[in-house]
Structures are given as structure tokens and as C-alpha cells.
mmCIF file of the N, C-alpha and C atoms, coordinates in Angstrom:
data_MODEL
# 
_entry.id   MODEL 
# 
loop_
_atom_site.group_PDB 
_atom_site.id 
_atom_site.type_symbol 
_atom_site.label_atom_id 
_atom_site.label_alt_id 
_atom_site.label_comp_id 
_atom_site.label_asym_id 
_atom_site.label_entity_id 
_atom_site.label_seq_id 
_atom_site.pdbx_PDB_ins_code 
_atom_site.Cartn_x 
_atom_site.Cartn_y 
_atom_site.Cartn_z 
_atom_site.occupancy 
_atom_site.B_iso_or_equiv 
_atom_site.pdbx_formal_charge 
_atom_site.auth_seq_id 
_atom_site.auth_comp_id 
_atom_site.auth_asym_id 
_atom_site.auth_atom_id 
_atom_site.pdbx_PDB_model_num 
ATOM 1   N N  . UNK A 1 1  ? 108.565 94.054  78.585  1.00 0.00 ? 1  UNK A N  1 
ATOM 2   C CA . UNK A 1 1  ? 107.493 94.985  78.906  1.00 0.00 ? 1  UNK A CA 1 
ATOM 3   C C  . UNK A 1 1  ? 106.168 94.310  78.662  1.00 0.00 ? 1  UNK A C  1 
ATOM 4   N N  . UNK A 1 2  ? 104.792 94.753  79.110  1.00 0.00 ? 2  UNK A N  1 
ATOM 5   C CA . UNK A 1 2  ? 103.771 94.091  78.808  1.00 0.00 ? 2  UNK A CA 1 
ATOM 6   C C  . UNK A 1 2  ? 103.262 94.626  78.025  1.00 0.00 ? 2  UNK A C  1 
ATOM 7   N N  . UNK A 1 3  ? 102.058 94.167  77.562  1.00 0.00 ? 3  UNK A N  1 
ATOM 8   C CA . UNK A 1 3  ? 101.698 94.468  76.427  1.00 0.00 ? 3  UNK A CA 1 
ATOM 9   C C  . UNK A 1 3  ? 100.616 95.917  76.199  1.00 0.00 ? 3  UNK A C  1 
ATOM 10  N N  . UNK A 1 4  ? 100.604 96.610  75.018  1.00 0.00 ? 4  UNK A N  1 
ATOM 11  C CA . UNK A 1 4  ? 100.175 98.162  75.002  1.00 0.00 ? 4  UNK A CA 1 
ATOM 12  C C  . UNK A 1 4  ? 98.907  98.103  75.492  1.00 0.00 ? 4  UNK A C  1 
ATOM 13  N N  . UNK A 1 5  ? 98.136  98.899  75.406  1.00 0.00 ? 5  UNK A N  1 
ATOM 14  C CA . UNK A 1 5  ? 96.469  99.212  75.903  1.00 0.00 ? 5  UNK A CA 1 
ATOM 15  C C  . UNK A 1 5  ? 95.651  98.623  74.484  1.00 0.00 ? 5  UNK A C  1 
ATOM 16  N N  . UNK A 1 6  ? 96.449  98.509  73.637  1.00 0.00 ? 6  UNK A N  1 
ATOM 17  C CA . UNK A 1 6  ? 95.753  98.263  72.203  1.00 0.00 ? 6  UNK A CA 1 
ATOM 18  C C  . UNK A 1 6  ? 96.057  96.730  72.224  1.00 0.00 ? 6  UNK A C  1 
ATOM 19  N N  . UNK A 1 7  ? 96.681  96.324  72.631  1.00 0.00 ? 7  UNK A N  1 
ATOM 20  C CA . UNK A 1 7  ? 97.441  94.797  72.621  1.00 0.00 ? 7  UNK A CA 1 
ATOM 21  C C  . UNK A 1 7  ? 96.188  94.092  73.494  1.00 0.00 ? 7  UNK A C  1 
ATOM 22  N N  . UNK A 1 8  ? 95.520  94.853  74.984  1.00 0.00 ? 8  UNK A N  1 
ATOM 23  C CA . UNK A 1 8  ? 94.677  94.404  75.729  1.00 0.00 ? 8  UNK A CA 1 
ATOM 24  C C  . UNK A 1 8  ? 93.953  94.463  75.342  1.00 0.00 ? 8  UNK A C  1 
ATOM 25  N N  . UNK A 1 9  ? 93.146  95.511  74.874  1.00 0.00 ? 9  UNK A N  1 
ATOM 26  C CA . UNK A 1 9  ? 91.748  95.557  74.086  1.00 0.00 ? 9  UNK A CA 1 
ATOM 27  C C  . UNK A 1 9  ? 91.604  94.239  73.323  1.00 0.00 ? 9  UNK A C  1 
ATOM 28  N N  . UNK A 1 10 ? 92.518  93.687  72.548  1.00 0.00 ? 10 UNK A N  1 
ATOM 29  C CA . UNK A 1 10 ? 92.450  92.573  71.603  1.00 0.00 ? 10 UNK A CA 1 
ATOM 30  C C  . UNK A 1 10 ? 92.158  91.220  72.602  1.00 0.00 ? 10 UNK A C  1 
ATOM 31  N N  . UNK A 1 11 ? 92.898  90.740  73.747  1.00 0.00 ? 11 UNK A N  1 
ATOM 32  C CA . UNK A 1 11 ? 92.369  89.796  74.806  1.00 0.00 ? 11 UNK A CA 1 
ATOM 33  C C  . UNK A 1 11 ? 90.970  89.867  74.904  1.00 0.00 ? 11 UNK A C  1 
ATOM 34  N N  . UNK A 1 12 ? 90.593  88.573  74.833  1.00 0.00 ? 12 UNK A N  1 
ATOM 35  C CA . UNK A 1 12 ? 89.474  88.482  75.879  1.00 0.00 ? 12 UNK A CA 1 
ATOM 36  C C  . UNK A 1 12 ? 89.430  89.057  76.910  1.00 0.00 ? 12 UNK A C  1 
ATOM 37  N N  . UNK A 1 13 ? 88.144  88.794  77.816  1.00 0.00 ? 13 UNK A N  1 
ATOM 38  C CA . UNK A 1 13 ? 87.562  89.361  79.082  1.00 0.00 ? 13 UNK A CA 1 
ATOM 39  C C  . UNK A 1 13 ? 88.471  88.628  80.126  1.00 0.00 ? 13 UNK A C  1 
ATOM 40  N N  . UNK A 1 14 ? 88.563  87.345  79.522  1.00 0.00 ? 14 UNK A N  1 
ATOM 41  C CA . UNK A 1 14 ? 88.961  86.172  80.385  1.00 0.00 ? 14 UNK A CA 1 
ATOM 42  C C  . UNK A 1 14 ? 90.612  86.369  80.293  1.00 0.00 ? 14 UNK A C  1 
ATOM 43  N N  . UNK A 1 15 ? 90.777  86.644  79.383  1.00 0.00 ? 15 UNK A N  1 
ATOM 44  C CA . UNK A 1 15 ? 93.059  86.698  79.368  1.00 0.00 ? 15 UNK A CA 1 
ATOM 45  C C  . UNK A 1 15 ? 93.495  88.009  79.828  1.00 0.00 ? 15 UNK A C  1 
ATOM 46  N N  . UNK A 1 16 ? 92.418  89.537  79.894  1.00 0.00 ? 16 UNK A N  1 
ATOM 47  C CA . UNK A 1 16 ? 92.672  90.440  80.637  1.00 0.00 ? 16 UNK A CA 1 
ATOM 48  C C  . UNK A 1 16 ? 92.362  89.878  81.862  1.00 0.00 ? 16 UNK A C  1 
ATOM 49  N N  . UNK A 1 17 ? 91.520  89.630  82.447  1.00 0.00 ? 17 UNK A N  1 
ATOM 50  C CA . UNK A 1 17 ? 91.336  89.317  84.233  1.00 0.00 ? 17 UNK A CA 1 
ATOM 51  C C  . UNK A 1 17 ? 92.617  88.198  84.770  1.00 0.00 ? 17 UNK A C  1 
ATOM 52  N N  . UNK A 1 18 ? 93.092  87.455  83.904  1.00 0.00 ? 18 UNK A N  1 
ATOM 53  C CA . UNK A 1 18 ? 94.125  86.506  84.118  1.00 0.00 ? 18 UNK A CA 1 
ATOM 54  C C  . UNK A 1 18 ? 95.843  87.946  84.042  1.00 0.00 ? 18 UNK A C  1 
ATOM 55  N N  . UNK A 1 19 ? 95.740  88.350  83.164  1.00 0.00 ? 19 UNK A N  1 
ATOM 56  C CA . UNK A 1 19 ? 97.008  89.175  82.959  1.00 0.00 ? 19 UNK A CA 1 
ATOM 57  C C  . UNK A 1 19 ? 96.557  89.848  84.223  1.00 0.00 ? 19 UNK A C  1 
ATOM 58  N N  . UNK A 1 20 ? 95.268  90.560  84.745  1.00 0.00 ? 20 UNK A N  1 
ATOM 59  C CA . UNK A 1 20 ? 95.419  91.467  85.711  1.00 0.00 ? 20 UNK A CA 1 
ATOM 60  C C  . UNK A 1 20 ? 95.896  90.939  86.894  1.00 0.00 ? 20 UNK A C  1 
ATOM 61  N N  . UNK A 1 21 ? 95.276  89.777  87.113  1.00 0.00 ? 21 UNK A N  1 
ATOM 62  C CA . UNK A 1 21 ? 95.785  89.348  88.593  1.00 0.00 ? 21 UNK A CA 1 
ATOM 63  C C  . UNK A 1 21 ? 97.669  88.493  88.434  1.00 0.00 ? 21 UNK A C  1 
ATOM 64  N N  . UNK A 1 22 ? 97.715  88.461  87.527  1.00 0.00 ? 22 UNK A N  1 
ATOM 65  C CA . UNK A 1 22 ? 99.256  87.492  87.141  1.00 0.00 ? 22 UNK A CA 1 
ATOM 66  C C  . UNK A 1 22 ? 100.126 88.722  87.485  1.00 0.00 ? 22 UNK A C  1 
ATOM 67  N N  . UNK A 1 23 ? 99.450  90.305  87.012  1.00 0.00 ? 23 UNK A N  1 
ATOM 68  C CA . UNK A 1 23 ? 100.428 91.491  87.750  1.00 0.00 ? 23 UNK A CA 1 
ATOM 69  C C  . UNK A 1 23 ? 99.598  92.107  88.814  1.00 0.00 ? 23 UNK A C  1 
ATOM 70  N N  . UNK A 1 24 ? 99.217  91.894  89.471  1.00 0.00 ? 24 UNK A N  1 
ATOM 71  C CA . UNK A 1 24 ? 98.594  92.092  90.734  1.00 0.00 ? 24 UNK A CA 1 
ATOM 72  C C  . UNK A 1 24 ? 99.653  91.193  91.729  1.00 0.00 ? 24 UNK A C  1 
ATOM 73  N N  . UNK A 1 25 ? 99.658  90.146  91.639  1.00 0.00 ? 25 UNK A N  1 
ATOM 74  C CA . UNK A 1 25 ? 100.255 88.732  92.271  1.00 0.00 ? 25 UNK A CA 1 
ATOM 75  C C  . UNK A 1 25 ? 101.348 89.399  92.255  1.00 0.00 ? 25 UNK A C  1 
ATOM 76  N N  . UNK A 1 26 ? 102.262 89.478  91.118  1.00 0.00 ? 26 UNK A N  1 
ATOM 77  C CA . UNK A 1 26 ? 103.742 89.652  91.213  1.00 0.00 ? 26 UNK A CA 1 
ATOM 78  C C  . UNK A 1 26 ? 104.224 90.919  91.724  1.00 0.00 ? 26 UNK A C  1 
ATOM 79  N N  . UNK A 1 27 ? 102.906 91.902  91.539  1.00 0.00 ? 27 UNK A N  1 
ATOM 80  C CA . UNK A 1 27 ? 103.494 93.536  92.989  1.00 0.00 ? 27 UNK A CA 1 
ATOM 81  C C  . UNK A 1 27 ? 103.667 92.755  93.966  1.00 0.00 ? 27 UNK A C  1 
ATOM 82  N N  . UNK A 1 28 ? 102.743 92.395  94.310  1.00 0.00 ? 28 UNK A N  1 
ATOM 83  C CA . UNK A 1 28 ? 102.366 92.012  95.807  1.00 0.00 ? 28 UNK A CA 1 
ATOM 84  C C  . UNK A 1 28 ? 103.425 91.013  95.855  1.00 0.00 ? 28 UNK A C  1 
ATOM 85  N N  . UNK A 1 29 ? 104.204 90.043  95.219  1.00 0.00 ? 29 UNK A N  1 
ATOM 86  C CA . UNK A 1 29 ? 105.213 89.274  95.626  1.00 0.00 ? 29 UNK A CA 1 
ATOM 87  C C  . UNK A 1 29 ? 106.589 90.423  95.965  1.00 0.00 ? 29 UNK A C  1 
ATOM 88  N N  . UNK A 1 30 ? 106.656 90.893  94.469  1.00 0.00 ? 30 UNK A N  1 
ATOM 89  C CA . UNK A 1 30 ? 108.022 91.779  94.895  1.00 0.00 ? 30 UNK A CA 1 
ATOM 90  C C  . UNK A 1 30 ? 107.902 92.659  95.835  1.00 0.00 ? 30 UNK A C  1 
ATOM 91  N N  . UNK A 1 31 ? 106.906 93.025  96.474  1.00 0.00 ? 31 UNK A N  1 
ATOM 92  C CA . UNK A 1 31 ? 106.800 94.593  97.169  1.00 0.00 ? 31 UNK A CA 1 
ATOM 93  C C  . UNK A 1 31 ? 106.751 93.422  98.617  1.00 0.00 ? 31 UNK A C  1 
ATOM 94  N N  . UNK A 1 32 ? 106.559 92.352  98.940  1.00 0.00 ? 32 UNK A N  1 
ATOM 95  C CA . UNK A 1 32 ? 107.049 91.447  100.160 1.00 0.00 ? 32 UNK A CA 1 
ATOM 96  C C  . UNK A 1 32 ? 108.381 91.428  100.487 1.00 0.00 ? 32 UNK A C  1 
ATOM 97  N N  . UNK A 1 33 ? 109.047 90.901  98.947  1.00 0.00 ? 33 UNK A N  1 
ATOM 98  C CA . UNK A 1 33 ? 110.460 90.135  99.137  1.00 0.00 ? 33 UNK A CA 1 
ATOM 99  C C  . UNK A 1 33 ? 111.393 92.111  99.842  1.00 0.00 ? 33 UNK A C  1 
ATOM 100 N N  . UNK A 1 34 ? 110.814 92.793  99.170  1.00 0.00 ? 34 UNK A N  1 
ATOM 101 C CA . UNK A 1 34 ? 111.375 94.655  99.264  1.00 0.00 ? 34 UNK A CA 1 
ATOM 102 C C  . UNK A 1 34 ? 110.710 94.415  100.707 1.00 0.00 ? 34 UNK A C  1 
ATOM 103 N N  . UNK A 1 35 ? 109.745 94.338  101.396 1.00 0.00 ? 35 UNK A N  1 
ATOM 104 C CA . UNK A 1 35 ? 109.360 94.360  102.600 1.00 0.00 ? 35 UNK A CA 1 
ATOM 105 C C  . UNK A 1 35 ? 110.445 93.639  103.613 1.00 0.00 ? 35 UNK A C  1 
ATOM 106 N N  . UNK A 1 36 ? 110.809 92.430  103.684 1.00 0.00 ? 36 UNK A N  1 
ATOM 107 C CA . UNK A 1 36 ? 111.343 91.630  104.190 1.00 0.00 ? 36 UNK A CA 1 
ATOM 108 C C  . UNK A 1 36 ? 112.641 92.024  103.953 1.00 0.00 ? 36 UNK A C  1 
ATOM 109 N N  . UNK A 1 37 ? 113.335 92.196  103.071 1.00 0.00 ? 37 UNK A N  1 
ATOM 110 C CA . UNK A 1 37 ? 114.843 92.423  103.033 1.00 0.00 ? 37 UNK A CA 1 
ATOM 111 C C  . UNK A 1 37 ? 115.255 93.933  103.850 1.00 0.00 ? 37 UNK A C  1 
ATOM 112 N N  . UNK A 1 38 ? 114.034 95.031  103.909 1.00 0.00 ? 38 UNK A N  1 
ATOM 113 C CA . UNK A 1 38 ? 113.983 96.198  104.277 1.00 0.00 ? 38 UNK A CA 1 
ATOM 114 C C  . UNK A 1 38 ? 113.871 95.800  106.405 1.00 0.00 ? 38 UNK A C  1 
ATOM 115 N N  . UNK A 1 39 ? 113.209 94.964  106.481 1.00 0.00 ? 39 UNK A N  1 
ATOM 116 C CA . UNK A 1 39 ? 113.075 94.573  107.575 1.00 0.00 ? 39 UNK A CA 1 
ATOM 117 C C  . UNK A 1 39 ? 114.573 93.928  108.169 1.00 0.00 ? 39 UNK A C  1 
ATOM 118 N N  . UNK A 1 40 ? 114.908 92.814  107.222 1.00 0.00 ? 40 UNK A N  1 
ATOM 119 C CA . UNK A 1 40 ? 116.760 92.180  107.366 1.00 0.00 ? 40 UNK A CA 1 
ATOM 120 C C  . UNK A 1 40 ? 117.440 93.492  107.746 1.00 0.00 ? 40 UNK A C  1 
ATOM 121 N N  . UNK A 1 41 ? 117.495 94.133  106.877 1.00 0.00 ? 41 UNK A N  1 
ATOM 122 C CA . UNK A 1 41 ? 118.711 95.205  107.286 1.00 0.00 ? 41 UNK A CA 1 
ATOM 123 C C  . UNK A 1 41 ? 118.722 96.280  108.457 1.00 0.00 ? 41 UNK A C  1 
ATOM 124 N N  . UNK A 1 42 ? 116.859 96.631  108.844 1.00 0.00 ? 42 UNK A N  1 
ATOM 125 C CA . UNK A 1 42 ? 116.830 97.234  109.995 1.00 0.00 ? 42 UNK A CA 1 
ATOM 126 C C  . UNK A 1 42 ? 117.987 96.298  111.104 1.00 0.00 ? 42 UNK A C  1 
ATOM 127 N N  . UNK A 1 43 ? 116.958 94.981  111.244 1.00 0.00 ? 43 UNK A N  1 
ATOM 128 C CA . UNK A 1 43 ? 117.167 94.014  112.074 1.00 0.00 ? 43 UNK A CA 1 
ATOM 129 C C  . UNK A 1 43 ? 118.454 93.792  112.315 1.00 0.00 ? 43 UNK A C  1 
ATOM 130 N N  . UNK A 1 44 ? 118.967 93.632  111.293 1.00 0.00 ? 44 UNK A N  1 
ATOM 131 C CA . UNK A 1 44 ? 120.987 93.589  111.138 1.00 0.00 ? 44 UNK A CA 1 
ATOM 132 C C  . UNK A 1 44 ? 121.516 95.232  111.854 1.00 0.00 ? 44 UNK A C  1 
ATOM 133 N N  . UNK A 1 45 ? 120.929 95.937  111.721 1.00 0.00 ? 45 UNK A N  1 
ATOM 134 C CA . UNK A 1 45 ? 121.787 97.381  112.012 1.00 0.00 ? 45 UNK A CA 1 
ATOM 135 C C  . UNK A 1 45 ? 121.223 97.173  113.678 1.00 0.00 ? 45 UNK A C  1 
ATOM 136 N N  . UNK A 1 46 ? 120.018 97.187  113.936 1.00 0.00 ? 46 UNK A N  1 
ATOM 137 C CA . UNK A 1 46 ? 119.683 97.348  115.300 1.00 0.00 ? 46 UNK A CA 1 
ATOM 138 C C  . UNK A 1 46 ? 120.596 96.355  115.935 1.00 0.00 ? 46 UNK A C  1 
ATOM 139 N N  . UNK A 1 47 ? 120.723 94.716  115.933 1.00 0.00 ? 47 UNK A N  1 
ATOM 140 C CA . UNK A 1 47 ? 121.072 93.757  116.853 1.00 0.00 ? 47 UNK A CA 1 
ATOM 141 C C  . UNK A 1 47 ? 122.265 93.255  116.421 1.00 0.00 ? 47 UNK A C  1 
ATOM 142 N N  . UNK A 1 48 ? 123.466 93.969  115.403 1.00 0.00 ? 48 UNK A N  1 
ATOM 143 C CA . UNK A 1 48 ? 124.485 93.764  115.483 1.00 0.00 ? 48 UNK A CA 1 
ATOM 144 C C  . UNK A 1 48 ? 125.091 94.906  116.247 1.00 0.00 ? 48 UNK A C  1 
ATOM 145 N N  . UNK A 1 49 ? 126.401 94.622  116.961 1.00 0.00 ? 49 UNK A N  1 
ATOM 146 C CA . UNK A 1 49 ? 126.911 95.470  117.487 1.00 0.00 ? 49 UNK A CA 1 
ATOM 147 C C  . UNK A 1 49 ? 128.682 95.856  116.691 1.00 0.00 ? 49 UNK A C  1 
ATOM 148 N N  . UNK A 1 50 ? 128.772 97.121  116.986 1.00 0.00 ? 50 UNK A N  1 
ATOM 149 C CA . UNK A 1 50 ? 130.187 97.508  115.901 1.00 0.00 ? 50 UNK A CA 1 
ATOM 150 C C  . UNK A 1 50 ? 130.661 97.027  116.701 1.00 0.00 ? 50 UNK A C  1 
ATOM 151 N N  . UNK A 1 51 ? 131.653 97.069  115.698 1.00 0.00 ? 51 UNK A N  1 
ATOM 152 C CA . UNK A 1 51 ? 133.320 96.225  116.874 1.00 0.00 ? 51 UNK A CA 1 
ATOM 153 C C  . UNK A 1 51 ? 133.957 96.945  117.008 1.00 0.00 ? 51 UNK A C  1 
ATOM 154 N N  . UNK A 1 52 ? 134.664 96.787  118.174 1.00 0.00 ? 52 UNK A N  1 
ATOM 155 C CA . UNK A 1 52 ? 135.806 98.087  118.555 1.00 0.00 ? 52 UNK A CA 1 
ATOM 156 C C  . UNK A 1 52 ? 137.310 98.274  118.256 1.00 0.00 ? 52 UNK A C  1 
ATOM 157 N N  . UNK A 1 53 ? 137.165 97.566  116.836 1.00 0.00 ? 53 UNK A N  1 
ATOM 158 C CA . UNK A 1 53 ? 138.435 97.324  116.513 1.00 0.00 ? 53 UNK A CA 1 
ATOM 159 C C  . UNK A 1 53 ? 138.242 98.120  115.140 1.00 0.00 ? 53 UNK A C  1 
ATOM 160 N N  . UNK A 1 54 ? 137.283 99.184  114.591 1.00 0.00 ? 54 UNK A N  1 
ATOM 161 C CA . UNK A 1 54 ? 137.252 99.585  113.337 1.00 0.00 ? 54 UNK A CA 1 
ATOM 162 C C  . UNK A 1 54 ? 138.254 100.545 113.057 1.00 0.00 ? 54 UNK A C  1 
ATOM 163 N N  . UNK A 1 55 ? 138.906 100.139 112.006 1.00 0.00 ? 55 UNK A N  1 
ATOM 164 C CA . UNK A 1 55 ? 140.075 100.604 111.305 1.00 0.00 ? 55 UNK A CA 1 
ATOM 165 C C  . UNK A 1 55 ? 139.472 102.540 110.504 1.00 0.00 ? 55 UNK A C  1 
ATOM 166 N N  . UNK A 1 56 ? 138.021 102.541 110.630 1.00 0.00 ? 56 UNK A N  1 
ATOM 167 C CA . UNK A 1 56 ? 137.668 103.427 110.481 1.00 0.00 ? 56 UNK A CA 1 
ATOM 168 C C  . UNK A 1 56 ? 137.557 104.860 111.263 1.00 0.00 ? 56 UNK A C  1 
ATOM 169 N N  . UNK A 1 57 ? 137.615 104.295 112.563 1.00 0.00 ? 57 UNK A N  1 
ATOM 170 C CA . UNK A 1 57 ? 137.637 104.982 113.912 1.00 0.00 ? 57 UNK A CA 1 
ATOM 171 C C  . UNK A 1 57 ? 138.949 105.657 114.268 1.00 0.00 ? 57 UNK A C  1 
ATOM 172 N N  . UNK A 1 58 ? 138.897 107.031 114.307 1.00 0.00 ? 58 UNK A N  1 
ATOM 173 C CA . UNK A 1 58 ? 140.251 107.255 114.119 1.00 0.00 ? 58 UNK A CA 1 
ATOM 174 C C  . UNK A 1 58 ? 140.832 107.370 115.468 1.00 0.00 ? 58 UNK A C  1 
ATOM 175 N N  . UNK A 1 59 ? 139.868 107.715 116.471 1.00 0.00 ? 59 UNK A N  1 
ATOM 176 C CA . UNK A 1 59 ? 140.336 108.004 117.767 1.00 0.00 ? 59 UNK A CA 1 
ATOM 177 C C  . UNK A 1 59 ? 141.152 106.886 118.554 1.00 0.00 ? 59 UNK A C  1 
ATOM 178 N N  . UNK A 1 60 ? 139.875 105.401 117.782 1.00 0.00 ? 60 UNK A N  1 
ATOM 179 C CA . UNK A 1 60 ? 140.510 104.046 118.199 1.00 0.00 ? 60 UNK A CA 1 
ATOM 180 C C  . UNK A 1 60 ? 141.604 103.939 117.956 1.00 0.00 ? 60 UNK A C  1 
ATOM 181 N N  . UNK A 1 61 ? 141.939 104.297 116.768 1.00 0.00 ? 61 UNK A N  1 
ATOM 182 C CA . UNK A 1 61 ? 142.729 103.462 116.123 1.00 0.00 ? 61 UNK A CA 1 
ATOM 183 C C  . UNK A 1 61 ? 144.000 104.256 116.686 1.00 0.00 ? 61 UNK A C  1 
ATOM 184 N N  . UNK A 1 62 ? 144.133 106.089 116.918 1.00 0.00 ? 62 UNK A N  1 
ATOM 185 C CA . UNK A 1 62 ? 145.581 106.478 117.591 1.00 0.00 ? 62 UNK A CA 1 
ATOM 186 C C  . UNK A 1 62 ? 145.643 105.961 118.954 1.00 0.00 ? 62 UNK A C  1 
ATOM 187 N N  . UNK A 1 63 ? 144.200 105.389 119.603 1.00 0.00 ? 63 UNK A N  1 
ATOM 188 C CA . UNK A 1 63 ? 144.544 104.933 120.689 1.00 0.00 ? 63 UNK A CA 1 
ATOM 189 C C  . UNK A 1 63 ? 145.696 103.600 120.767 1.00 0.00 ? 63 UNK A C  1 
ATOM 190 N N  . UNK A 1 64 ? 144.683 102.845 119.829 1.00 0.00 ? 64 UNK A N  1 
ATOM 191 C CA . UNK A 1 64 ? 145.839 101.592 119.389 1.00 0.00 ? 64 UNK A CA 1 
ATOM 192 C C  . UNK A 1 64 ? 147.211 102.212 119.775 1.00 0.00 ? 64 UNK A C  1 
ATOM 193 N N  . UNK A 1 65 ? 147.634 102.890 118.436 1.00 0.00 ? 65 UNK A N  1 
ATOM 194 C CA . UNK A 1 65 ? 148.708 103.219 118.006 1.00 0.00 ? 65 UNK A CA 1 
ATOM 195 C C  . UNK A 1 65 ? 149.322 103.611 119.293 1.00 0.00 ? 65 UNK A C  1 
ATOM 196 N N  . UNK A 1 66 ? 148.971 104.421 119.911 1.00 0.00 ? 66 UNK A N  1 
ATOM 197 C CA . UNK A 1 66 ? 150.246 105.120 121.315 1.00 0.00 ? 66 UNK A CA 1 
ATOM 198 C C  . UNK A 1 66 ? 150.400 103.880 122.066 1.00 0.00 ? 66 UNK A C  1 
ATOM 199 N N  . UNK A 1 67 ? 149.568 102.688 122.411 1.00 0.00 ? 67 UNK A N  1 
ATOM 200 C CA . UNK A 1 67 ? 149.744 101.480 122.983 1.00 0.00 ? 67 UNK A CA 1 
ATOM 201 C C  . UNK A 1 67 ? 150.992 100.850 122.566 1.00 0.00 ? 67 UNK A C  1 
ATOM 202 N N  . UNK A 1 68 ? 151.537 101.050 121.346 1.00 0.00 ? 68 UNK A N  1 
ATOM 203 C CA . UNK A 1 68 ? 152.675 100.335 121.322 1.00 0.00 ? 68 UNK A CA 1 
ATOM 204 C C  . UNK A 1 68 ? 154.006 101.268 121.285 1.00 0.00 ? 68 UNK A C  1 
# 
């Protein structure tokens, strides 16, 4: 965890403006990498296509089945 409001007060001017942007930086990194992976999985659901062989599909699958 970082440090309390009483912990900051004790920093300098100069090691608060450094802590602020060191967690400024790292939202803005993680809330990218959450951007981008959120984007992967659209991207994966839109331009993959199901297969027509899902064992989940039940209609498929009695279709299978009367085939043999």
C-alpha cells in the first residue's frame, strides 16, 4: 500500500511531486495494458468464427448422432 496522508505531509515538495507522477504513470500504464487486452478479446470474439463441430450445440450434435 502507499504511504498514509501523514506519511506525505513528512516528504518534501520534491518526493511528493515524484510519488505523484510515479502513480499517475502507473494508472495510466495499467488502465492501457486493461485497454488493450479489452480490445484482444473484442477482436478475438468478433473475427474468430465458432466451429461447427461444438460438442455444446445440442441440435449439432443429435444431428451428428442420427448420421450414423
Amino acid at each position: 500500500m502507499g504511504p498514509s496522508q501523514r506519511q506525505l505531509r513528512l516528504l518534501s515538495p520534491e518526493d511528493r511531486a515524484i510519488y505523484k507522477q510515479w502513480l499517475r504513470r502507473s494508472a495510466v500504464f495499467y488502465s492501457m495494458v486493461l485497454a488493450l487486452l479489452a480490445v484482444g478479446i473484442v477482436a478475438n470474439n468478433f473475427f474468430a468464427s465458432p466451429s461447427s463441430d461444438v460438442a455444446g450445440d445440442t441440435v449439432h450434435t443429435a444431428a451428428i448422432t442420427a448420421k450414423r
